[in-house]
C-alpha positions, -999 to +999 in steps of 0.1 A: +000+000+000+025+024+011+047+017-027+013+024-043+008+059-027+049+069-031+044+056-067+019+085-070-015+063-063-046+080-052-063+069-024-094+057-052-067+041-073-053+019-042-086+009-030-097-003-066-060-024-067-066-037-033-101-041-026-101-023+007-123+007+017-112+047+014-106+048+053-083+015+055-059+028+032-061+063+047-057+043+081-027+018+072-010+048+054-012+073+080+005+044+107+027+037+079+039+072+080+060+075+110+079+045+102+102+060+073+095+096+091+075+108+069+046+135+077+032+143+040+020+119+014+036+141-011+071+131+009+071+093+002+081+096-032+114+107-023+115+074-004+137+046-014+115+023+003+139-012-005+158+003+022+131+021+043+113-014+052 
């Protein structure tokens, strides 16, 4: 989920991939968030994220 938003996906986009409601991905993505240090969305597409998890 988190390589889907840093690759640019919408929210929409990465529930019609996944299957999963708007507020799960808003949910897993903003607990994701902390983990790499990240505090904008915008911010994990600077992420090398082989290395971040």
């Amino acid at each position: 989920m988190v390589r889907l938003a840093a690759n640019g996906g919408t929210s929409r986009e990465i529930v019609a991939q996944l299957f999963l409601s708007p507020r799960t991905v808003e949910h897993h993505l903003y607990r994701a968030f902390p983990k790499p240090g990240v505090r904008f969305r915008r911010k994990l597409t600077r992420l090398d994220l082989d290395q971040a998890y």
